[in-house]
C-alpha positions in Angstrom: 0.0 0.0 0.0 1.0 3.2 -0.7 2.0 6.3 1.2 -0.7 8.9 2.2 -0.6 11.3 -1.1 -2.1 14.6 -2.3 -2.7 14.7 -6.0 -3.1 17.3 -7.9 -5.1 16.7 -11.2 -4.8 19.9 -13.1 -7.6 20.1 -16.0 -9.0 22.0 -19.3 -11.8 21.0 -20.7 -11.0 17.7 -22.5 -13.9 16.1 -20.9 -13.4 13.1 -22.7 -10.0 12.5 -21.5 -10.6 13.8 -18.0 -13.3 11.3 -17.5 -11.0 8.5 -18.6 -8.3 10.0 -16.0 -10.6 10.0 -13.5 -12.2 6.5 -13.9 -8.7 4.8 -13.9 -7.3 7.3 -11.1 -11.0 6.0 -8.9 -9.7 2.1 -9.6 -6.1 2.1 -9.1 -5.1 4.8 -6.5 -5.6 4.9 -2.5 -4.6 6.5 0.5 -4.7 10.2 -1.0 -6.5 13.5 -1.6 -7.7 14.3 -4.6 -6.9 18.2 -5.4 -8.6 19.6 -8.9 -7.4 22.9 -10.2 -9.5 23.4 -13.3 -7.4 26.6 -15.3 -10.9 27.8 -17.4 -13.2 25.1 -18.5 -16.5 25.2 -20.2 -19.2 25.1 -18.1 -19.9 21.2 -19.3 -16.7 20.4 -17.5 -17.2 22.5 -14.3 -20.5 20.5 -13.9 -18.9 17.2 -14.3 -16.4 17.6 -11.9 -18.8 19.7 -9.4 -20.4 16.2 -9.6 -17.6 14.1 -8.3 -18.0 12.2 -5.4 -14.3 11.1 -4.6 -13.7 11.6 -0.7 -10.8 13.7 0.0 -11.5 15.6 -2.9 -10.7 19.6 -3.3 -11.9 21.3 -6.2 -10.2 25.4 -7.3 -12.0 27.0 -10.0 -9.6 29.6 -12.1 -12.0 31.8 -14.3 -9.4 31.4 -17.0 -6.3 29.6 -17.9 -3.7 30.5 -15.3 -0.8 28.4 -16.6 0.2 24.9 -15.5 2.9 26.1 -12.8 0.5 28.8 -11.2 -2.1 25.9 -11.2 0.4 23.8 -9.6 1.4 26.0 -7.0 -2.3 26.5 -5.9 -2.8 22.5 -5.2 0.6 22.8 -3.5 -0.5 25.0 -1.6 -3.6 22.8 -0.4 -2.1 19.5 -0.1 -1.7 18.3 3.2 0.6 15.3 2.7 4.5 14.7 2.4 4.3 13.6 -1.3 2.5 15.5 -4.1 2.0 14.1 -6.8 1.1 16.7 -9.7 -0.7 14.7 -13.1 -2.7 16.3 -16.5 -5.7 15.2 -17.1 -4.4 12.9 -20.1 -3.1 10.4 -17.7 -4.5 7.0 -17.5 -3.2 5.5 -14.6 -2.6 1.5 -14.5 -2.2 -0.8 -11.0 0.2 0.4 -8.1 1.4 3.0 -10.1 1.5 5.3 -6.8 3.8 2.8 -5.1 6.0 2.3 -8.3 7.0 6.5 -7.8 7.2 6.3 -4.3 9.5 3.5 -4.1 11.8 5.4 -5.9 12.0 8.1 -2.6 12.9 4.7 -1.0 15.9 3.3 -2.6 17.1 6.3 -3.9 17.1 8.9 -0.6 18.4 12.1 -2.5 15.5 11.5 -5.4 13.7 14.7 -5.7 11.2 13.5 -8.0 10.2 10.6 -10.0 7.8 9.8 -12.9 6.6 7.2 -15.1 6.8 5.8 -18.5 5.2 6.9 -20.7 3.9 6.6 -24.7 4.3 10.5 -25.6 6.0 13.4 -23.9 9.5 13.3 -24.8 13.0 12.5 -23.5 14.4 8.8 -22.1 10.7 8.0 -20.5 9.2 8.0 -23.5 8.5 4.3 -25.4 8.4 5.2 -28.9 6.8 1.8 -29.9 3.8 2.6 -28.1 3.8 6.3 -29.4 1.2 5.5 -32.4 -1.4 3.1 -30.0 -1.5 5.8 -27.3 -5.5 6.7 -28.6 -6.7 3.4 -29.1 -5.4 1.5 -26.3 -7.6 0.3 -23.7 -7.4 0.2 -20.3 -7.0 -3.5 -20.3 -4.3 -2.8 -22.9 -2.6 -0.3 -20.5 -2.3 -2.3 -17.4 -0.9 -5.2 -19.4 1.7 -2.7 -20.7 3.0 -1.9 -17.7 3.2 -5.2 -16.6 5.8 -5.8 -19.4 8.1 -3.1 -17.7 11.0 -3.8 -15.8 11.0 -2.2 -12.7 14.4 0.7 -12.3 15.5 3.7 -12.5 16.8 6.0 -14.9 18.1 9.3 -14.5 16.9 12.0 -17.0 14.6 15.2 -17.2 11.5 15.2 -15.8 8.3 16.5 -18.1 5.3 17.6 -16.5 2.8 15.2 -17.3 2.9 13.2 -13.9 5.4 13.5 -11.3 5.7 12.5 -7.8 8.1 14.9 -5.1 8.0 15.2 -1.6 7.3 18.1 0.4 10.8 18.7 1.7 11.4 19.3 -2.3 9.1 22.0 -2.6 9.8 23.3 1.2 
């Protein structure tokens, strides 16, 4: 099980994808709080997420697009627990992926942040062979994925897409 966490989803319209986020962030995540910043939506995507029923959730409504580092240093400044983990809204998130990032804090003390794989974003994290399936994989699909990967480490840039820190980071 993983550590206590606040996560901060950042969103912009996108429904579509939000709603996949969401539904695979509801089945594979525990032990957090949930903190929304939403940088301008349309008034569809307000409603939805007005609607949510996650406990532990937060919700900060920007009348307009504030940028994602102002938007991340609002939830920052809401979370309440020792790691933060800050994701887009395009993430789908696959089994224990929580305790995959944190275990990096573990082995690797001086780690000041750590993120996963992933099909699109640039730089040594990215798998190019699953670049072109990225819109029509399932979730199914997804979790057997990352089943496939070897568990390590490797050192590189960081891209904002999803990323877990600690609070003594950002202190």
């Amino acid at each position: 099980m993983n550590k206590p966490t606040s996560i901060i989803i950042l969103t912009m319209d996108c429904l579509g994808y939000t709603k996949k986020c969401l539904a695979s962030f509801a089945q594979y995540t525990d032990n957090f709080e949930l903190i929304i910043i939403d940088n301008g939506s349309a008034r569809e995507t307000i409603d939805y997420l007005k609607e949510l029923k996650f406990k532990n959730l937060k919700l900060v409504f920007n009348g307009k697009n504030m940028g994602s580092p102002y938007a991340w240093n609002q939830g920052i400044k809401v979370a309440k627990h020792d790691y933060i983990a800050i994701v887009d809204n395009d993430v789908v998130f696959a089994p224990n992926w929580l305790v995959y990032l944190q275990k990096c804090f573990e082995d690797k003390p001086d780690c000041g942040a750590s993120s996963p794989t992933t099909c699109f974003c640039g730089g040594n994290r990215t798998d190019k062979k699953i670049k072109k399936a990225r819109f029509t994989m399932t979730q199914d699909d997804i979790n057997n994925y990352a089943k496939s990967l070897k568990f390590g480490y490797i050192n590189c840039p960081i891209y904002g897409f999803a990323f877990l820190t600690h609070k003594k980071v950002v202190d």
